[in-house]
C-alpha positions in Angstrom: -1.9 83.0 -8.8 -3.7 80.7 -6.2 -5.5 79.1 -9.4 -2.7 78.7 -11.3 -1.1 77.0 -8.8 -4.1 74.7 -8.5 -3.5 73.7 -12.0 -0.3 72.9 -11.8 -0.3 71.1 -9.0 -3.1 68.8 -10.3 -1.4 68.7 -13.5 1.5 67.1 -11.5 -0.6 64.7 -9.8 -1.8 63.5 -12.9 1.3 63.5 -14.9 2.7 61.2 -11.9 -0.4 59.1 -12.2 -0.3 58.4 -15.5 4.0 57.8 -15.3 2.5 54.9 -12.7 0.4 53.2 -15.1 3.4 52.9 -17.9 3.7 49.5 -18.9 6.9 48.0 -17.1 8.7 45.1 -18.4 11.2 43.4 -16.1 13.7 41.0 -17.0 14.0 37.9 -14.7 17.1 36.0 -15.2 17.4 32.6 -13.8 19.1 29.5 -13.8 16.8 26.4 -12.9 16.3 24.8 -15.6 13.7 22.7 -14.2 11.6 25.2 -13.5 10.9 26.5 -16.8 7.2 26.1 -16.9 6.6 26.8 -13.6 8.4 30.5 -13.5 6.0 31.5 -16.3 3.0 30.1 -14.4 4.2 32.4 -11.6 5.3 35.3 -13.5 1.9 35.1 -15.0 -0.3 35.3 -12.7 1.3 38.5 -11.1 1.2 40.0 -14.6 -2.6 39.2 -14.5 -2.9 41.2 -11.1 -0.8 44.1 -12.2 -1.2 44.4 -15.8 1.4 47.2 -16.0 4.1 44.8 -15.4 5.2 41.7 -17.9 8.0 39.5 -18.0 11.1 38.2 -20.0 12.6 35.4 -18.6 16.1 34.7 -19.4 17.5 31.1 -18.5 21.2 30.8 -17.9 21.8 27.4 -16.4 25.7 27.4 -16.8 28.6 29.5 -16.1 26.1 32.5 -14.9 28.4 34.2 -13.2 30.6 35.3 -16.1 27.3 35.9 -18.1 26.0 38.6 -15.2 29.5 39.5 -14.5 29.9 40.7 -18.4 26.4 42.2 -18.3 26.8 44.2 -15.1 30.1 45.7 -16.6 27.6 47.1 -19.3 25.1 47.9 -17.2 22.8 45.5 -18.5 21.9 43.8 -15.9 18.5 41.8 -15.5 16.2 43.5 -13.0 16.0 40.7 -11.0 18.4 38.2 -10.5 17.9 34.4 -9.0 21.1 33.6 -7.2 22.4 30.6 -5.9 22.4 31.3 -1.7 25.8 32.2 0.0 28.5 32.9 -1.9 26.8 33.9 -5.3 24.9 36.5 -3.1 27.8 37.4 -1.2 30.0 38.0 -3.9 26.9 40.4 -5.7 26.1 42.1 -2.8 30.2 42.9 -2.4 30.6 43.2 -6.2 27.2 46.1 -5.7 24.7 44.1 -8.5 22.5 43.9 -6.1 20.4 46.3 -3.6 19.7 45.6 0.1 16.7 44.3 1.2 17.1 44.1 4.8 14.1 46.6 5.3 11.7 44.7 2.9 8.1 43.9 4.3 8.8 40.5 2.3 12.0 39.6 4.6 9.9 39.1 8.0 7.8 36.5 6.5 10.8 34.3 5.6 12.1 31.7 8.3 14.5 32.3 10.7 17.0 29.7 9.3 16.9 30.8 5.7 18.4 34.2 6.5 22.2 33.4 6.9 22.0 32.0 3.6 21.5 35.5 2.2 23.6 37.7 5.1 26.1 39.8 4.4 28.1 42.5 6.0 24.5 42.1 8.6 22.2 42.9 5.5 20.2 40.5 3.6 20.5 40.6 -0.2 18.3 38.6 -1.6 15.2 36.7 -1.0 15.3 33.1 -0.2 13.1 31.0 -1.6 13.7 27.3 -1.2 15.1 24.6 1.2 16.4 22.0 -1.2 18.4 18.8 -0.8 20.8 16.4 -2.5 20.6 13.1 -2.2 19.1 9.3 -3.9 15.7 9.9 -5.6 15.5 6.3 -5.8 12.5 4.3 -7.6 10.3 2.2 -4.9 8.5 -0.3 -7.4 12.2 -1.4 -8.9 13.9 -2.2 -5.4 11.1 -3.8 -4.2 11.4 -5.9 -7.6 14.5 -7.1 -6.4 13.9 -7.0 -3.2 16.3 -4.3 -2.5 16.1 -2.0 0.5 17.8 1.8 0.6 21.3 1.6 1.8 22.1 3.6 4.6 25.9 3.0 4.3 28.1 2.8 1.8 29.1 -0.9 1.2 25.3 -1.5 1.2 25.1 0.9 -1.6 28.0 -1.1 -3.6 25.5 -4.5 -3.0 22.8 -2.4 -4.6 24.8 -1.6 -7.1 25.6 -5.1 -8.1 22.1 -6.1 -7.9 20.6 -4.4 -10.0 23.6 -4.5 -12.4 23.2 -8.3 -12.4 19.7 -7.7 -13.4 20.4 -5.6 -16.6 19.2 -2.2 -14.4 21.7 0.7 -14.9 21.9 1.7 -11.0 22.0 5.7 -11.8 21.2 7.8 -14.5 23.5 9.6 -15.6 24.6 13.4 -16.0 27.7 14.1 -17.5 26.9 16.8 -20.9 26.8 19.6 -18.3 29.2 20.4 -15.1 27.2 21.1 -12.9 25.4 18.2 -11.1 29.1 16.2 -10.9 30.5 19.4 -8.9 27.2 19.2 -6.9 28.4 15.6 -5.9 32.3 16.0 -5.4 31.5 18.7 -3.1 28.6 16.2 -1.7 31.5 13.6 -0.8 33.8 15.7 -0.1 31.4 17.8 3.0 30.5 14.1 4.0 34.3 13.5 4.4 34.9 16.5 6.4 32.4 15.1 8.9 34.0 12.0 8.7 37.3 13.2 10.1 35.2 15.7 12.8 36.2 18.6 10.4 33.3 21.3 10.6 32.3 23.0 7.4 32.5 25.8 8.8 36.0 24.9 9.5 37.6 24.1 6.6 36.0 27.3 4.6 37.5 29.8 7.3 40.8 27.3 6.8 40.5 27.8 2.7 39.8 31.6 3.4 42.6 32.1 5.4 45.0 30.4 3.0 46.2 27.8 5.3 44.1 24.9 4.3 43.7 22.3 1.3 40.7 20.2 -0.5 43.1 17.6 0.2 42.1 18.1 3.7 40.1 14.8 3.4 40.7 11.3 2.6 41.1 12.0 -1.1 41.9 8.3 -2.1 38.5 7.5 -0.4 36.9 10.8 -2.3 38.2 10.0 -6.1 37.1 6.5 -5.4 33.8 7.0 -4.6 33.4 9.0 -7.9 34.8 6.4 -9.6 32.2 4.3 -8.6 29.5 6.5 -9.4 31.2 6.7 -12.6 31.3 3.0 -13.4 28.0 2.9 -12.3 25.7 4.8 -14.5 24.5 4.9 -18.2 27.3 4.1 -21.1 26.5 7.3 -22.6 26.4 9.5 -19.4 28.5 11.7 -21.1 25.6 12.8 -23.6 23.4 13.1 -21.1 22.0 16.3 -20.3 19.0 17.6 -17.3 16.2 16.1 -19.8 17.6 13.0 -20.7 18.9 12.0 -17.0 15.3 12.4 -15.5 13.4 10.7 -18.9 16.5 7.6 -18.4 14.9 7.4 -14.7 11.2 8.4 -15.4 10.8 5.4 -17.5 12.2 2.5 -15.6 15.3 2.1 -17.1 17.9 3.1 -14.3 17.1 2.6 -10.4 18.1 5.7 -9.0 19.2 9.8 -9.9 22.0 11.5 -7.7 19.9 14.8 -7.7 18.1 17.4 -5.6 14.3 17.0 -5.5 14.1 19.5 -8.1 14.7 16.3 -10.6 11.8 14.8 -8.9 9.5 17.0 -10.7 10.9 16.4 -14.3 10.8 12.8 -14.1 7.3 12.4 -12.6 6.0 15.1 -15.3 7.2 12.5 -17.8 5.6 9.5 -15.6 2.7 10.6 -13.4 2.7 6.6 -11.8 6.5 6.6 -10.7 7.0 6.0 -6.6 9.8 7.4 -5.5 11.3 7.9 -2.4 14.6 9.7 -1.3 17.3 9.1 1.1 21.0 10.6 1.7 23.8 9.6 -0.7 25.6 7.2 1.7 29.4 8.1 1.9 30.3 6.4 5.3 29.8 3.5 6.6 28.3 4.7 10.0 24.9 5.0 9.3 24.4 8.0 11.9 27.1 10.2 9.3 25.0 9.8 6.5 23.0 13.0 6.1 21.2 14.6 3.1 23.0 17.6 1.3 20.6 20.1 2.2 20.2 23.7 2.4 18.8 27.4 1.1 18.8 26.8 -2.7 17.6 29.6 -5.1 17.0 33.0 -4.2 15.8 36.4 -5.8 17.9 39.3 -6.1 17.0 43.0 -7.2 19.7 44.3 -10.1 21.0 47.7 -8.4 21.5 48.6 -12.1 17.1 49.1 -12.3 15.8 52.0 -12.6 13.7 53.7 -9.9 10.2 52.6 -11.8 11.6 49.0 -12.3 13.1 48.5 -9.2 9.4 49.6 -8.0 7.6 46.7 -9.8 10.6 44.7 -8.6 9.5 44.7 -5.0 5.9 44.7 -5.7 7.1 41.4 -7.2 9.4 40.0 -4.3 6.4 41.0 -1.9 4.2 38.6 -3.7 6.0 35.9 -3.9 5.0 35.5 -0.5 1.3 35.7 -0.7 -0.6 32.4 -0.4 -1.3 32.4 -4.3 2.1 32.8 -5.1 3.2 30.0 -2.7 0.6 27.7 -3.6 1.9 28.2 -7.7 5.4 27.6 -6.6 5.3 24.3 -4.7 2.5 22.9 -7.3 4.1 24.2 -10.9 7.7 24.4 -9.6 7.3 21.6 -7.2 9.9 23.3 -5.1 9.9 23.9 -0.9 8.9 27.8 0.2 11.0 29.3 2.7 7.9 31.5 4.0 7.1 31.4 7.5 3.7 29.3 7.7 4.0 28.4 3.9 1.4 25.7 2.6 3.3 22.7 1.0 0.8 20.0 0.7 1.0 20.0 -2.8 4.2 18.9 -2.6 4.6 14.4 -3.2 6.1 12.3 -0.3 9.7 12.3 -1.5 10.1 15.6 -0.1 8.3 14.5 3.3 11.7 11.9 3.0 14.0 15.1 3.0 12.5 17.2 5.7 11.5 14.4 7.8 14.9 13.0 8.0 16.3 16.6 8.4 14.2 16.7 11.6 15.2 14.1 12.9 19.0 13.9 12.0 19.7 17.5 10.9 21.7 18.1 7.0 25.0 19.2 5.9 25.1 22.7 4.8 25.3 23.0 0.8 29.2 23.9 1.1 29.5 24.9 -1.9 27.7 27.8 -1.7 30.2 29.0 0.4 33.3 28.3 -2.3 34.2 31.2 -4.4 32.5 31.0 -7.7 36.3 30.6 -9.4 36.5 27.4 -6.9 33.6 25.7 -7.4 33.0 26.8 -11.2 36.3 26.2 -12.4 37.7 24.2 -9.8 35.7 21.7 -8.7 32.9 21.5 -11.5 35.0 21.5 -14.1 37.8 19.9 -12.0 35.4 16.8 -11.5 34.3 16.6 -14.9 37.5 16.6 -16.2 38.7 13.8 -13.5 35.6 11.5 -15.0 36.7 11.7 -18.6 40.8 11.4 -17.8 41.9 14.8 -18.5 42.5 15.5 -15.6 44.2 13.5 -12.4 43.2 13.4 -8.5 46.3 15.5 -7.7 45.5 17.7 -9.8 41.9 18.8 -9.0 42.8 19.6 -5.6 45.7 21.5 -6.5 43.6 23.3 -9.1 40.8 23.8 -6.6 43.3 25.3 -3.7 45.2 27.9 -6.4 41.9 29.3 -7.5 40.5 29.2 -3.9 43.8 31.3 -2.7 43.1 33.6 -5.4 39.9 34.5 -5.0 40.4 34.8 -1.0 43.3 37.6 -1.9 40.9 39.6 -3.9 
């Protein structure tokens, strides 16, 4: 009996050996676009260090939310899950796509300041991954054509404008195929406005939450204008203008500047290795000392709760890489995006984002607010809301009042 015990207890050891060394095959859903290349790079290389697990990446770069949404009610969920921070991860983590990963090895090697971003309920959800900003990537060699220097306030902005108008330069490239980057900047204006009146953001999301507040809480003649001049200032065809063709307009000369975050940066110097670029706020006021880059905890990875116990294995062997020197080194080179890892090498990295994080030093950011809008309000509301107000289907009035209903909405769920 001793014996046969033996044998079967062996036999167990190996049967759980060889279940070990089954080929896993994760899918990785994710929705920057710009990183395309450099996520396979990444996913890559861990594949060549554990050749048990492989990849399928799966890019949705608009209206994710409904996609996952539809896919966790069929319990089809990606394995892992790269999630905008705050409210995207807030709303999973409530929703239960994703698993808590408070007590991950990987979460004491990320920075202090990146956690909130990925709190909830006192448990963090995801992993973050990158500090990113919003702002002006701005080409050096055309201003100093012109003889043009970055605006730090509003009206100076405007006489940029008109310069390099009156010299046949389109002053911003243009984005307006897809939603998203236009909600990026009415929510851009609208956070700068909020300062502008002493309004925290803090504030005015516990306000929206609460149901007693408005987006109208700002100078919304002020707000509508200033996208009207963004408007009126970019390419005639903006509105066919995707990612690719904003960055290539920039990349080769023909338009001065890209309202963008730094991930842009990488696209259009891909497509021109000699372009000099620098990168400065987007200037709403015109106090100097209010303009501040749009800057906060960008992407971030989630693992699907929906795994199974052997994928949701290779999951975390995966998250717990993505801090390791390699993997760091891979994602600020081929991704060209900041790490949020404590100690994190980022020399690879050009001097446009030395512009971000040394003027975060020295004059802090405002938070990415919204991160913090319900996806209904910023998807629906202020995304599409904003689109809609560039192409005249939609009024002013109307995107705020759109914005507030699907805010109130989503705060009595």
């Amino acid at each position: 009996m001793k014996r046969v015990f033996t044998l079967l207890l062996l036999a167990s050891v190996l049967l759980g050996c060889t279940q070990a060394k089954q080929p896993v095959k994760l899918e990785l859903y994710y929705y920057k676009q710009e990183i395309q290349a450099g996520l396979k790079t990444l996913t890559d290389a861990f594949t060549k260090e554990n050749p048990t697990v492989t990849f399928s990446l799966l890019i949705v770069p608009n209206d994710a939310d409904a996609t996952m949404s539809a896919r966790a009610a069929a319990g089809t969920l990606s394995e892992i899950l790269q999630m905008q921070s705050y409210s995207r991860v807030f709303e999973y983590a409530q929703k239960g796509y994703v698993l808590d990963l408070s007590k991950e090895p990987v979460m004491a090697k990320v920075i202090e300041s990146a956690k909130p971003a990925v709190t909830w309920n006192g448990k963090q959800w995801a992993l973050p991954m990158d500090f990113a900003g919003i702002g002006i990537v701005y080409n050096k060699d055309l201003f100093a054509k012109y003889s043009l220097q970055p605006p730090t306030t509003f009206r100076e902005l405007e006489r940029v404008a008109k310069t390099l108008k009156d010299n046949k330069i389109t002053p911003f490239a243009g984005l307006l195929k897809e939603n998203w980057s236009i909600g990026h900047f009415i929510t851009l204006v609208h956070t700068s406005l909020l300062a502008e009146k002493g309004v925290s953001v803090e504030k005015f999301i516990a306000d929206m939450n609460a149901g007693t507040g408005t987006y109208g809480a700002v100078d919304t003649k002020q707000l509508f204008s200033i996208i009207d001049f963004y408007k009126a200032n970019m390419d005639a065809n903006a509105q066919e203008m995707a990612y690719s063709e904003q960055a290539a307009a920039f990349a080769a000369g023909k338009d001065a500047m890209m309202v963008q975050g730094l991930w842009s940066y990488g696209a259009a110097i891909d497509a021109n290795p000699k372009l000099n670029c620098g990168f400065i706020p987007f200037p709403v006021s015109n106090d100097p000392a209010k303009n501040k880059f749009y800057a906060d905890v960008d992407s971030t990875f989630g693992l699907s709760a929906q795994a199974k116990p052997d994928r949701q294995a290779a999951c975390r062997k995966f998250l717990e890489w993505l801090a390791s020197a390699p993997a760091v080194a891979i994602w600020t080179r081929d991704c060209k995006l900041t790490s949020d890892f404590i100690g994190a090498d980022m020399s690879a990295l050009k001097p446009p984002f030395g512009d971000l994080m040394g003027a975060v030093g020295r004059n802090g950011a405002y938070p990415w607010a919204f991160s913090m809008y319900p996806t209904a309000a910023f998807e629906d509301g202020a995304k599409n809301g904003a689109l809609g107000y560039v192409f005249k289907k939609k009024t002013a009035e109307a995107v705020i009042a759109d914005i507030d209903k699907l805010w109130k909405a989503a705060a009595k769920k």
